[in-house]
C-alpha positions in Angstrom: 160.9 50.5 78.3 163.0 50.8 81.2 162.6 48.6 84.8 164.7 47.8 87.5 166.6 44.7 87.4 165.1 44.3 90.4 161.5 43.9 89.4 163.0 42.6 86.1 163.9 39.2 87.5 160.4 39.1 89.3 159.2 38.2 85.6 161.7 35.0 86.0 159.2 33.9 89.0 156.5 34.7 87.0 157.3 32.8 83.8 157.9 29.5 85.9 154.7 30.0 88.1 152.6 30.4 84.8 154.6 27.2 83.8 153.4 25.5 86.9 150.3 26.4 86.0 150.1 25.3 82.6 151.4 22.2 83.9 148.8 21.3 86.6 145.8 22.6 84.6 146.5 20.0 81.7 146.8 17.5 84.6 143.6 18.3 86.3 141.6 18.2 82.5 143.3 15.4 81.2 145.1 13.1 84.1 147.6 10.3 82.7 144.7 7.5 83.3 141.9 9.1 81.1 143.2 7.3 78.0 143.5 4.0 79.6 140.0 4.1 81.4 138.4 5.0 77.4 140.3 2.3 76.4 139.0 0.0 79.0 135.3 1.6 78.5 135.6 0.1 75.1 137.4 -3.0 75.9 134.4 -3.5 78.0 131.5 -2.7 75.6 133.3 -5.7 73.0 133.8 -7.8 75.9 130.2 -7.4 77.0 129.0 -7.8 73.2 130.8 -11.2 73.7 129.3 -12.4 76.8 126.1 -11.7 75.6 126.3 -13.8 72.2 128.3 -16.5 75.4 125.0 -16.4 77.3 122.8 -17.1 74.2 125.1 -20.2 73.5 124.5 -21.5 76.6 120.9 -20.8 77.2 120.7 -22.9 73.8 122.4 -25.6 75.1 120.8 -25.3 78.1 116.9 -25.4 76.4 118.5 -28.5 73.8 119.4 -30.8 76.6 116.2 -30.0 78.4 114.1 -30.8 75.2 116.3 -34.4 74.9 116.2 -35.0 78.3 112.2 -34.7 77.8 111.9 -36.9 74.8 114.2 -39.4 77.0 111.5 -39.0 79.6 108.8 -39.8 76.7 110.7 -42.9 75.0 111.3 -44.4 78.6 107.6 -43.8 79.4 106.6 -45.7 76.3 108.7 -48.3 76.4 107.5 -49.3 79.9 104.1 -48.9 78.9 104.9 -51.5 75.7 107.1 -53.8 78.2 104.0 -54.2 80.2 101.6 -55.1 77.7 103.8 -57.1 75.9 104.1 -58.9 79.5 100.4 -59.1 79.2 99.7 -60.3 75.7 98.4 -63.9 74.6 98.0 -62.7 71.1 101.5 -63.3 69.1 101.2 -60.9 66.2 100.6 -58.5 69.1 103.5 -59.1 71.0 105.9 -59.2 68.2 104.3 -55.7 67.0 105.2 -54.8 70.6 108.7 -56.4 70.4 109.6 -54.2 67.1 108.2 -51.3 68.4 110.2 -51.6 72.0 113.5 -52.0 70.2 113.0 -49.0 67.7 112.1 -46.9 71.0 115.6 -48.6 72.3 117.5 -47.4 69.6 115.8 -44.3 69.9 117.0 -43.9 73.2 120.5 -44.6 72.6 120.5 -41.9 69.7 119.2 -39.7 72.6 121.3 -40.6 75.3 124.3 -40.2 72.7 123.0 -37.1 71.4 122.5 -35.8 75.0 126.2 -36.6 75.7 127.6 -33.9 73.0 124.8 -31.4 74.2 126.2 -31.6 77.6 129.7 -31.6 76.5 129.0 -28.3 74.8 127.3 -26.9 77.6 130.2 -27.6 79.7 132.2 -25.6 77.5 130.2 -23.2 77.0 129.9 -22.4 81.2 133.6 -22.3 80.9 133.7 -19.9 78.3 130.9 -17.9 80.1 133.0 -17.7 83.1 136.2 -16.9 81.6 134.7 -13.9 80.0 132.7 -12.7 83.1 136.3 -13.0 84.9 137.6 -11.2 82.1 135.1 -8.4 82.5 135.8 -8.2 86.1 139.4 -7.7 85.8 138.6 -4.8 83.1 136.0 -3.4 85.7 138.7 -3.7 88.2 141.7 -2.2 86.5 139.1 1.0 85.3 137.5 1.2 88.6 141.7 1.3 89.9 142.7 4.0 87.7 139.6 6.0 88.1 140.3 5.9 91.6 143.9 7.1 91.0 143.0 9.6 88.5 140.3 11.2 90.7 143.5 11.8 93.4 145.5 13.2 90.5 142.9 16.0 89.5 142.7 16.5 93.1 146.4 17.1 93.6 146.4 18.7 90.4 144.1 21.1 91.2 145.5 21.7 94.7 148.6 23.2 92.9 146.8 24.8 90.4 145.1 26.7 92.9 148.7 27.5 95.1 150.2 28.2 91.6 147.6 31.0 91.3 148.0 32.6 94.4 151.7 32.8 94.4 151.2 34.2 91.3 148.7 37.1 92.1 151.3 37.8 94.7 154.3 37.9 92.5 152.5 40.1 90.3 150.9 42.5 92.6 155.0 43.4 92.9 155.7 43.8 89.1 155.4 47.3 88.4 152.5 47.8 86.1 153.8 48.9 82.5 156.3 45.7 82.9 154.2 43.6 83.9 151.6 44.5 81.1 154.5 43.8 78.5 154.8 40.7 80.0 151.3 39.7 80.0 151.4 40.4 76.1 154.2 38.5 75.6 153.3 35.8 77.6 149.6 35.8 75.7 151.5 33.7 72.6 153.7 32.2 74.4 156.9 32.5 77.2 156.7 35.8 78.4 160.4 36.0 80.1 163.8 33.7 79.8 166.3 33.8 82.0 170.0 34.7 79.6 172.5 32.5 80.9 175.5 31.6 79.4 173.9 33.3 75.8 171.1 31.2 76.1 167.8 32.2 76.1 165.3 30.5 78.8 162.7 31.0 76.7 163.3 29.3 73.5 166.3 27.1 74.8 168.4 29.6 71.7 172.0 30.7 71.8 171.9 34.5 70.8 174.3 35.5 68.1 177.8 37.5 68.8 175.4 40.5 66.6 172.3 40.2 69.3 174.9 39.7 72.0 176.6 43.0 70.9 173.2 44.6 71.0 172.2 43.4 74.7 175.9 44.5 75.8 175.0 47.8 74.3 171.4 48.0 76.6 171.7 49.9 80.2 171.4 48.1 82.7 168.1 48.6 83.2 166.5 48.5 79.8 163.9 46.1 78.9 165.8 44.0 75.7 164.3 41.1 74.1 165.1 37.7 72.7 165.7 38.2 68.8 164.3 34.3 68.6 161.4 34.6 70.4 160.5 37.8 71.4 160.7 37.1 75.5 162.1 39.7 77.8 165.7 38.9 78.3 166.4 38.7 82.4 170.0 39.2 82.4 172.7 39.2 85.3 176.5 38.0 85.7 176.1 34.6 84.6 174.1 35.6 80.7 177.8 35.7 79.3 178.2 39.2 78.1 
């Protein structure tokens, strides 16, 4: 295949658009903050797992003081209703019935009162713990709501020159005479589809040609489509490939 060197180099314009838009599609699918909002989607669910089993401890430290603080109630209750009959008696066996039965309700209060002590200690702790993790899960919500913010602007930008990419594209193409550009559509199907030879490298696969592929690309016209031995792209040659 023969093509002016002209139209030849229009594949080097092609090649880096259909980069560009490699580029920026990946980008618009899969912006740089999708992993780190999954990983904060997870973070979350465990975190919300463990505020839930938080909640629970405190709702049952919560309903346990309630209960002693009710059987307080009850034992204070009792004890004032003894106090006042004891106050009342005349009969003694009564009254020191009364008197055994008002300390055993005071020692029962002061295992209460004690008891109530470590149930509000706990509960103390466990509001603390409950309002670490909700400050935990708002910092998480935060830092996802940040990135998905952030990420939304990068598929947008993405997309914007995804879009350009494209047209410039079309253009550049419409230019390409047809047989050349339909050898470099095949070629760039599986992969680079043109390389710029510079220096006897080839742009496409980054490979410096041998002084036996170099001998056969000296050989070409000037016009003749050659190829990369390496990779198979269409070698764009000029003054600067090294031949």
């Amino acid at each position: 295949m023969n093509a002016a060197p002209a139209d030849q180099k229009r594949l080097l314009d092609l090649a880096s658009l259909d980069e560009d838009i490699r580029r920026a599609d990946a980008a618009r699918r899969n912006p740089a903050q999708a992993a780190r909002v999954k990983e904060l989607l997870a973070e979350r669910a465990v975190q919300s797992t463990e505020l839930t089993r938080l909640l629970g401890a405190r709702d049952d430290a919560k309903a346990e003081l309630a209960r002693i603080e009710s059987d307080v109630a009850v034992v204070e209750a009792r004890s004032a209703r003894d106090a006042g009959l004891l106050a009342a008696s005349t009969n003694p066996k009564q009254a020191q019935g009364l008197e055994h039965e008002i300390a055993s309700l005071a020692k029962r209060k002061s295992d209460l009162e004690d008891a109530e002590l470590d149930v509000m200690e706990r509960l103390e702790n466990a509001e603390s713990a409950v309002s670490a993790q909700e400050a935990l899960i708002a910092a998480t919500n935060d830092e996802g709501a940040r990135l998905s913010a952030e990420g939304k602007t990068s598929v947008e930008a993405a997309t914007a020159a995804f879009e350009r990419a494209t047209r410039d594209r079309a253009a550049v193409a419409e230019s390409v005479p047809a047989p050349l550009l339909a050898q470099y559509e095949r070629l760039a199907a599986r992969g680079v589809g043109a390389g710029y030879l510079q220096h006897r490298t080839c742009g496409g696969c980054r490979m410096v040609l041998s002084g036996t592929d170099l001998n056969v690309v000296r050989a070409a016209a000037e016009d003749a489509v050659v190829f990369c031995p390496e990779c198979g792209c269409i070698l764009v040659r000029d003054y600067d490939s090294g031949l």
